[in-house]
N, C-alpha and C positions, 0 to 999 in steps of 0.2 A: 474856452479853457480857463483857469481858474489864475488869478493873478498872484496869490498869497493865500501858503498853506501852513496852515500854525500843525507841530506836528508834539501829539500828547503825550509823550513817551521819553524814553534816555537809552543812552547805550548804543549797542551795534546797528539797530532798529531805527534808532532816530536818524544815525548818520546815513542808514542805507536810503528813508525816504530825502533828506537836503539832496543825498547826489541825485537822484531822480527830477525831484524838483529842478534842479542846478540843468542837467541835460533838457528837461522839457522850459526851459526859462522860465519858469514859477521862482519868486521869492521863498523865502523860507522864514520860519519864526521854531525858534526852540523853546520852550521852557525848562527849567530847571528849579530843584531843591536845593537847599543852600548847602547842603552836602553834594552838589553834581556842580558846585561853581565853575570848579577846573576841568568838566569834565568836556570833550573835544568837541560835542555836538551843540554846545554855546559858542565856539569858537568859528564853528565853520558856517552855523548857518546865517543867514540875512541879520537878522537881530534875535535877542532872546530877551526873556522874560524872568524874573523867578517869580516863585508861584508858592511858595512856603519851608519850612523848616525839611529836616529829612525823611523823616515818616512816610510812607507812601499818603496812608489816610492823611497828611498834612498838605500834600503836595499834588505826585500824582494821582491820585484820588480825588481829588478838590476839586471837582466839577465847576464850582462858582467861579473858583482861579483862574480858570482853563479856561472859562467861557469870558472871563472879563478880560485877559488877557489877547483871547480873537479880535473880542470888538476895540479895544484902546488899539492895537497895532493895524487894525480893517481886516484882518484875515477873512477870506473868504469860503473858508475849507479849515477841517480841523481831520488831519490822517491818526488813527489811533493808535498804529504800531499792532504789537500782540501783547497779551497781556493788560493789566492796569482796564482802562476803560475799553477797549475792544470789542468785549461784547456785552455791555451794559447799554441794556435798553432804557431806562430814564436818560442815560447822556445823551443816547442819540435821539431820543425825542425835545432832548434840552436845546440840542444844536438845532433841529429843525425851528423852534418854537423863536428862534434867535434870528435865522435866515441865514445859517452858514451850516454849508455840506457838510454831512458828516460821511467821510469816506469808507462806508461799509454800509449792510445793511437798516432800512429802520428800527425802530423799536419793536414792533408787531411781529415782523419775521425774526428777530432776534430774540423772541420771548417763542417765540414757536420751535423756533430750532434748539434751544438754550434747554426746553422743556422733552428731554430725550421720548418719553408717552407718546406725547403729543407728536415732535420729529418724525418716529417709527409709524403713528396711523400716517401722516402726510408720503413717506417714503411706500408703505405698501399700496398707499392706494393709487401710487405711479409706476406700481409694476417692479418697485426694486427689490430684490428678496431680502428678508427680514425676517431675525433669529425667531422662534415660536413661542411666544410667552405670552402673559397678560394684555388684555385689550388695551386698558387704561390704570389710573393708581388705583393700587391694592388698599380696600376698604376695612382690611385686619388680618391679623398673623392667620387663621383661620380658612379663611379665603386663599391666601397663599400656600397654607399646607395641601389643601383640595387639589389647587393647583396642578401642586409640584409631585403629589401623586401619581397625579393623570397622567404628566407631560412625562413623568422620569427623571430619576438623579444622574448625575447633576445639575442643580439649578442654580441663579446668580440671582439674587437681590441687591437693587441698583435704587439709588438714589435720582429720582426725576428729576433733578437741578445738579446732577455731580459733577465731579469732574474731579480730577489727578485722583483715582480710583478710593475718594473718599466718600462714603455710604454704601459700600459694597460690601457684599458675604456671599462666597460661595457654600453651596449646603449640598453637603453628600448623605445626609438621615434625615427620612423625615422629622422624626426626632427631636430634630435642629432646629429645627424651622421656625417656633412659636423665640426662642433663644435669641437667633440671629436677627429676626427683622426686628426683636426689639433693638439689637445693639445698632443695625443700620440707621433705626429710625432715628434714634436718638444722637448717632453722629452728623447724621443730614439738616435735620434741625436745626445743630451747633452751628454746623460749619457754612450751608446757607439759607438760614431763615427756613426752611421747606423739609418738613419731614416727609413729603409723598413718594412712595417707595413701588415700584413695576417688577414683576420674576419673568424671565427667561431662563433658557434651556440654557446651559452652561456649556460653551465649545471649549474642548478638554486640547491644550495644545496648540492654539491658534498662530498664526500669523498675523501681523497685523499691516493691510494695504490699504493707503489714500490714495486718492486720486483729487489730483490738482485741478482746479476749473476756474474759467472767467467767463462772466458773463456782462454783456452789453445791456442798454437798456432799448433794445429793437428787439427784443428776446433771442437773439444769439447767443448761445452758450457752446465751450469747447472743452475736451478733457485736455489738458497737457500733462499726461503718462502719469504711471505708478509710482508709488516712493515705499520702498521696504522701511517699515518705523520697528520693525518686528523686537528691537534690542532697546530694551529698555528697564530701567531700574523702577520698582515703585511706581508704575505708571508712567514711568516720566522718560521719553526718549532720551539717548544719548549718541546713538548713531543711526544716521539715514542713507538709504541709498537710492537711485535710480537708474534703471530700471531695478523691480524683485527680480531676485536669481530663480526664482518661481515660476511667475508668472508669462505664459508661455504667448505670441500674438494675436492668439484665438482669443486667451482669456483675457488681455488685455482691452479688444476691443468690445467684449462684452459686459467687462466692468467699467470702462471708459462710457459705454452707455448707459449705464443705466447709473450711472452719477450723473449724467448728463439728464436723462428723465427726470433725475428727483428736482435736481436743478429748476428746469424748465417747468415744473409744476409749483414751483412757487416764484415764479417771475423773478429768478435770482441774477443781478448785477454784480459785478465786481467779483474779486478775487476770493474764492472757499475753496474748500477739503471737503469731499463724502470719504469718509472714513470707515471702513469692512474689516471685517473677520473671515478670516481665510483661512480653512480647513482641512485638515489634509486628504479628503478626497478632492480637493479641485473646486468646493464651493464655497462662495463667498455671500458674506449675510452686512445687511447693514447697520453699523454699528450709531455713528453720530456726523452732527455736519459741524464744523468750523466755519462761523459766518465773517472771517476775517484771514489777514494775511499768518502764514504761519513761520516760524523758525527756520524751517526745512526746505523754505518755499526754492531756496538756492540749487539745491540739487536738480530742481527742475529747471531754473534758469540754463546751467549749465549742457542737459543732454537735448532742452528744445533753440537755445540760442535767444529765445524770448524774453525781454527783461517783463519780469511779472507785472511788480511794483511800477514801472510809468501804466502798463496795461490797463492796471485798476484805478489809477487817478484818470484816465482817458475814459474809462467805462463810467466813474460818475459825473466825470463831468461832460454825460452825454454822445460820447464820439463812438463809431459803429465799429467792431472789431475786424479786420483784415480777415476772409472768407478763406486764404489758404492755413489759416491755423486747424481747420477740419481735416486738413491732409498733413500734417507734420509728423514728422517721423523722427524716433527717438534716437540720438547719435550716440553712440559709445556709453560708456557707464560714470556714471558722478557717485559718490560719497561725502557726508558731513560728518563731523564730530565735533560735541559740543566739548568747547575746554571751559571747564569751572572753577574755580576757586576754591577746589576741595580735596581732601586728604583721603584716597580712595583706600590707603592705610588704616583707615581709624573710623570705618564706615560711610564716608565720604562726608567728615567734617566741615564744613564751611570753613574758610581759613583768609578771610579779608583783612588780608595784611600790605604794608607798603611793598609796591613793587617798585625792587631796585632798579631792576634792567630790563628787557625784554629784545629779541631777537627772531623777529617774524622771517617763516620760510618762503620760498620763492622758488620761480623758474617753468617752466610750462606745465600748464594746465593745474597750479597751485594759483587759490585764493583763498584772502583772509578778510572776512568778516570782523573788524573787531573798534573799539573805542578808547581801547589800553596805551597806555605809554610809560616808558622808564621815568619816574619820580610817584605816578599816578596812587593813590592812597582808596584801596580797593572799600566804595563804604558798605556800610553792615546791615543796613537797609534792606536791600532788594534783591534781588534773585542772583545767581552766584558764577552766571554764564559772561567768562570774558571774550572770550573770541568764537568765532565759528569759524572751524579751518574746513573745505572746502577742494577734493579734487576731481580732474577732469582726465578720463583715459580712454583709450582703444575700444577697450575691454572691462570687462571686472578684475581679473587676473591685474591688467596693469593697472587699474586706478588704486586697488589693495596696496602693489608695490608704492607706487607712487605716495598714496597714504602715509605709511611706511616712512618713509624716507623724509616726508615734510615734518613731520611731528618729531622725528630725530634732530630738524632744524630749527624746530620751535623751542626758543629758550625763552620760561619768564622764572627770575632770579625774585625771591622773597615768600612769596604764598606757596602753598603744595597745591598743584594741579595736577587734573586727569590726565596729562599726555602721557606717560607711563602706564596708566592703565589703558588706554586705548591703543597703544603698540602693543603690548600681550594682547589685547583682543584679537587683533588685526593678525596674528599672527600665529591664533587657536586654529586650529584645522578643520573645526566644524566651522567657524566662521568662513574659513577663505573655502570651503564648498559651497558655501549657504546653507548649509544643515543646522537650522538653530528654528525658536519660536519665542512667541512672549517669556518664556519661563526658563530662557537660556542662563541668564544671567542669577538666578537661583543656583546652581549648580559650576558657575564659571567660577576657579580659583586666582584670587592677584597674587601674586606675590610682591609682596613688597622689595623683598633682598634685590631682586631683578634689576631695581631703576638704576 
């Protein structure tokens, strides 16, 4: 087991892996931008480091920082959190090239999965179903309209390096087509380095379901259940649940395996997401892999009793995973909701202001996720998520209530936050049915007057 783990990251993330560490008696090392001075995850872990000004490219991004920072303090492991360096395949080949773990996948598999083309041949060719589209990158707009003739509209043109649904165009005319992949191409490029661009069939309405997995290095891999991400803004979730109100225990065990196929087809260790499209006849397609721990990973905590995060430090630093995780069975229902730092009035403004006060909920089967504190000076830097509130119920019916009733206790005095628009959510009717899909939030009305 690993003595000292330098952990690359800030925020709710950093503090979740110190307490893991703290439980599994691993040392801890923080680092910090001179903007995260005060920020709680210097204060709680073993010692810290700063590591540059507040920029992320200054800071967490500094590869050289990070790695000079392991070796001056002996860290023997470097955990990357989510986000920032996660899944950046030069760091983790940097860390190997150092002699210090890096807690996630290599560089090779993280360039294989990261490369969706490439992901999608490795997922069909282990049997997982997968949407119908281009073999490999599309060689010109031309190619792609032939395509998307044959296949039928709607089609999606995707960016082979994307992610937060930047390099994407869905196309309903052929028409479109020569149009659209220029403008994908040319945002994919921008935004990273790669303008190679893949068409599939467009799933008109989807759902959208992970499944959660760990895997060992004796090749033991396990699904621990579904998480509904289905509600989401701009790509970007904002509530989780588990189990789907969907997903019936047939289909569970059927998509729990063949995550688990893709898995074991690339000798995957440690803690990922296979991530599907789920349709409304009942079938589900393979969308991408997360080769790292995720935001949401809690909801899962919560309905298998599993703590993920020690899981994943035990799976790299070699230890075999407990054989009844293959029989675990999903207890009651969990929900997440991300609270942000934003004005869901004013199209969810970023709003990184001094927080006066703050008044975390409590009381059974409520947890909170968070890094925040009354004086804390929210910086303008980085991503805009202060807490992750977190419950545990019977039921769906009662984790909704319960929902409910925590965020009515959740007081942060100074910034505008999402908790206000997450009680109207919670409390739409297609929500509390489960009758919603990616495109819910398109059509969902806040009211402001309400809060």
């Amino acid at each position: 087991m690993y003595k000292k783990i330098l952990i690359a990251n800030r925020g709710e993330i950093a503090l979740r892996v110190i307490r893991a560490c703290r439980e599994m008696g691993i040392k801890s090392v923080a680092v910090f931008s001179e903007a995260d001075e005060l920020s709680l995850h210097t204060k709680f872990a073993d010692e810290a480091v700063c590591i540059g000004p507040g920029p992320s490219n200054l800071s967490y991004l500094n590869t050289q920082a990070i790695l000079t920072a392991a070796e001056v303090t002996n860290a023997d492991a470097i955990h990357p959190g989510y986000g920032f360096l996660a899944e950046n395949a030069d760091f983790a080949d940097m860390c190997a090239n150092h002699s210090i773990d890096f807690i996630g996948p290599d560089g090779r598999m993280i360039d294989s999965m990261g490369d969706k083309a490439s992901a999608k041949e490795t997922m069909k060719a282990a049997g997982v179903p997968v949407i119908p589209g281009s073999e490999g990158i599309l060689s010109s707009a031309e190619e792609a309209r032939e395509m998307a003739d044959e296949m039928g509209y709607p089609v999606i043109l995707k960016a082979t390096a994307g992610g937060g649904g930047r390099g994407m165009r869905v196309v309903y005319r052929g028409e479109d087509v020569a149009m659209f992949y220029g403008m994908a191409q040319a945002e994919s490029g921008t935004a990273f380095g790669n303008d190679g661009l893949y068409l599939e069939k467009y799933i008109e309405n989807p759902r959208h379901i992970e499944v959660q997995l760990l895997g060992d290095s004796q090749g033991n891999v396990y699904s621990l259940g579904e998480r509904e991400c289905s509600i989401q803004r701009r790509h970007q979730k904002l509530l989780e649940e588990s189990p789907s109100p969907v997903v019936s225990e047939a289909l569970r065990r059927e998509m729990g395996e063949a995550a688990v196929a893709g898995a074991k087809r690339v000798n995957y260790v440690g803690a990922g997401t296979i991530e599907f499209l789920l349709d409304k006849h009942g079938k589900f397609y393979f969308m991408e892999m997360n080769t790292r721990i995720q935001v949401e990973h809690t909801v899962s905590e919560e309905v298998t009793g599993y703590d993920i995060l020690k899981g994943q430090i035990a799976c790299h630093a070699g230890e075999v995973l407990p054989d009844w995780l293959g029989d675990m069975k999903l207890r009651g229902h969990s929900i997440e909701c991300r609270i942000n730092a934003e004005d869901p009035a004013k199209n969810f403004r970023p709003s990184p202001l001094l927080i006066e006060s703050v008044h975390f909920p409590g009381g059974r089967g409520v947890r909170v996720d968070s890094h925040i504190y009354s004086g804390y000076q929210i910086p303008p830097h980085y991503d805009s998520m202060l807490a992750k509130l977190v419950v545990h119920g019977h039921d769906r019916e009662e984790a909704i209530d319960r929902m409910i009733g925590a965020l009515k206790e959740f007081i942060i005095e100074g910034p505008k936050t999402t908790i206000p628009f997450h009680i109207q959510l919670l409390e739409n009717n297609k929500v509390r049915k489960g009758n919603f899909d990616t495109h819910f939030l398109e059509s969902f009305k806040y009211d402001p007057n309400r809060e």
